[in-house]
C-alpha positions as CSV (number, residue, x, y, z in Angstrom):
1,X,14.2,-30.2,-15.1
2,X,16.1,-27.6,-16.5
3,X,13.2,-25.2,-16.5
4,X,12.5,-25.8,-13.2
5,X,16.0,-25.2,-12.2
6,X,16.1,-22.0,-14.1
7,X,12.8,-20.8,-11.9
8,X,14.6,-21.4,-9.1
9,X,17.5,-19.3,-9.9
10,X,15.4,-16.6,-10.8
11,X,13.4,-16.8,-7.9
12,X,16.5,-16.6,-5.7
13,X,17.7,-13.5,-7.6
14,X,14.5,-11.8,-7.1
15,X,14.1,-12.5,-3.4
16,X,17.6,-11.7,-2.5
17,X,17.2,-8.1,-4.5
18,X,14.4,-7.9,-2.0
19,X,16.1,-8.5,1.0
20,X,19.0,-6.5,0.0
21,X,16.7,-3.1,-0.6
22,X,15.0,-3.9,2.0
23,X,18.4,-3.9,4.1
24,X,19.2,-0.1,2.2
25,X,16.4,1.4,3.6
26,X,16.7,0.2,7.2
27,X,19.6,2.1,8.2
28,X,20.8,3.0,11.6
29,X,21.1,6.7,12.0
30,X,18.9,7.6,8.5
31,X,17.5,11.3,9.1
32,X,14.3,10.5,7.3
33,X,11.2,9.1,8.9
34,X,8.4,7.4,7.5
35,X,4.6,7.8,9.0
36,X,3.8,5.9,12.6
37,X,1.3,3.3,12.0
38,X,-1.0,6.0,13.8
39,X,-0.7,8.4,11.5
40,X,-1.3,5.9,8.6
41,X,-4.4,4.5,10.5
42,X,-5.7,7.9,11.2
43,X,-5.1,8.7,7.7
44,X,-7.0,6.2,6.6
45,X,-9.4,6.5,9.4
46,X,-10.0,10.1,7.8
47,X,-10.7,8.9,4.1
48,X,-12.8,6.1,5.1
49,X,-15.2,8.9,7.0
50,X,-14.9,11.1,3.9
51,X,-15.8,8.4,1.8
52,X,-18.9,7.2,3.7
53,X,-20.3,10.1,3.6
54,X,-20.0,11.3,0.0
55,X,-21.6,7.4,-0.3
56,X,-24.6,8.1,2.3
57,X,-25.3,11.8,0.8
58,X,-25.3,10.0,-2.4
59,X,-27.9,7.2,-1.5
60,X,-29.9,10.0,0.5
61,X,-30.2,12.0,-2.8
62,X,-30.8,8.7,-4.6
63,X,-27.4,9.6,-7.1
64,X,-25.8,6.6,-8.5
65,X,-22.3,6.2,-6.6
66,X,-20.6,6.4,-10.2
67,X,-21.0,10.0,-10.4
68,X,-18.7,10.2,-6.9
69,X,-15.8,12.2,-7.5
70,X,-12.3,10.2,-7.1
């Protein structure tokens, strides 16, 4: 029981830490701006193309895909 008890105690620290940093970083007013969702997508978008075709040139060439750079 008192294991259990102590798990819940540390559990509550942990996900109050969480809430409170997550509070820090959501304020009003802050002069810096994250990425829109479409710029993350389109980032992402842009890799995933990239990557498909280093993967496709590969198979047409018949190279193994471990040889890909990263």
């Amino acid at each position: 029981m008192l294991k259990l008890m102590a798990v819940a105690v540390v559990g509550a620290v942990v996900l109050g830490t969480v809430g409170l940093s997550g509070r820090v970083d959501a304020r009003p007013g802050s002069t810096e701006a994250g990425p829109t969702q479409a710029q993350v997508e389109a980032a992402l978008d842009a890799r995933q193309k990239e990557l498909l075709g280093i993967l496709l040139e590969a198979q047409r060439t018949g190279e193994r895909t471990a040889s890909v750079h990263r």
